[in-house]
N, C-alpha and C positions, 0 to 999 in steps of 0.2 A: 638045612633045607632052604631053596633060594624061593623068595615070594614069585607068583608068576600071574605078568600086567595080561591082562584083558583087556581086546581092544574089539570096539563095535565092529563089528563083519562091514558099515556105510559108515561115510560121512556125508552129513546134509552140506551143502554149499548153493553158493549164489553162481549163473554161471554168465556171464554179457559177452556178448556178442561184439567182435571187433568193428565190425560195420556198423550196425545198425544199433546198437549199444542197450537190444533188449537185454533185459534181465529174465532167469526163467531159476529158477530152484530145482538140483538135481541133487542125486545120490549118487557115489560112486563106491566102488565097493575098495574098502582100507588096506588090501594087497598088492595095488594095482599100484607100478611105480608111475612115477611122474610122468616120461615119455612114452606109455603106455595110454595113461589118462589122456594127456596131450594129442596122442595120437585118433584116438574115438573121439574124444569133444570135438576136432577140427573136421573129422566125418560129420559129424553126427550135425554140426551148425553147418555143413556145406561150405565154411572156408576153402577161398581157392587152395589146391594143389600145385598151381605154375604163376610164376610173378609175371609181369607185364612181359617181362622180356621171353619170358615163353619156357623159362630157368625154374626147379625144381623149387618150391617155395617151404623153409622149415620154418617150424612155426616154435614158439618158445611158451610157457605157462608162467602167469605171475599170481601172486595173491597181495590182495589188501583185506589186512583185518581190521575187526572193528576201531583198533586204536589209533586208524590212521596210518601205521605203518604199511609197507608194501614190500616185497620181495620175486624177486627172478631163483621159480622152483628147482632145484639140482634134478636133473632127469633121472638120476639113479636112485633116488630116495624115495619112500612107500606115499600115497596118499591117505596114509595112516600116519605117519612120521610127519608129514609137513602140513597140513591142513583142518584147521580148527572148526568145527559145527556154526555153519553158516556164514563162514572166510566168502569172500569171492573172490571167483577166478575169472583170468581171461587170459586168451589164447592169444599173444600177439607176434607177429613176421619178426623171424629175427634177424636182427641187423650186426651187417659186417663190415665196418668202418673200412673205407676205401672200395666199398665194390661196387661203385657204379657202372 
């Protein structure tokens, strides 16, 4: 018989805003993969959708935990799998080396 992990239905986290670099504490629910998340936080704070040039603007999720480390999230992976109770996130423009 294999043991079977239980995982919180949320995870509490920190969430700052790329602009304005409030902080606000949210819950997101731990099925939810990463460019799902990614996708509702960049609604939800009103990040633009179009870069200056008027171009389709994606946006990337990172976290820093409390140890000081930092990490660029894999969009396929759950936010149960990559995000520790009270990690912060932030939603920043992803950049493409050479595409000015």
């Amino acid at each position: 018989m294999t043991a079977l992990t239980l995982q919180a239905p949320h995870v509490k986290a920190r969430l700052r805003h790329f602009v304005s670099r409030a902080v606000a504490e949210i819950e997101l629910p731990a099925f939810w993969s990463v460019q799902d998340a990614t996708q509702e936080l960049v609604r939800a704070i009103e990040l633009p959708l179009v870069d200056a040039q008027n171009r389709r603007q994606a946006w990337e999720l990172f976290v820093r935990r409390a140890d000081g480390t930092a990490e660029r999230l894999r969009p396929s992976s759950t936010i149960g799998e990559s995000v520790r109770e009270l990690d912060e996130l932030e939603a920043m423009p992803e950049v493409m080396p050479g595409a000015w």
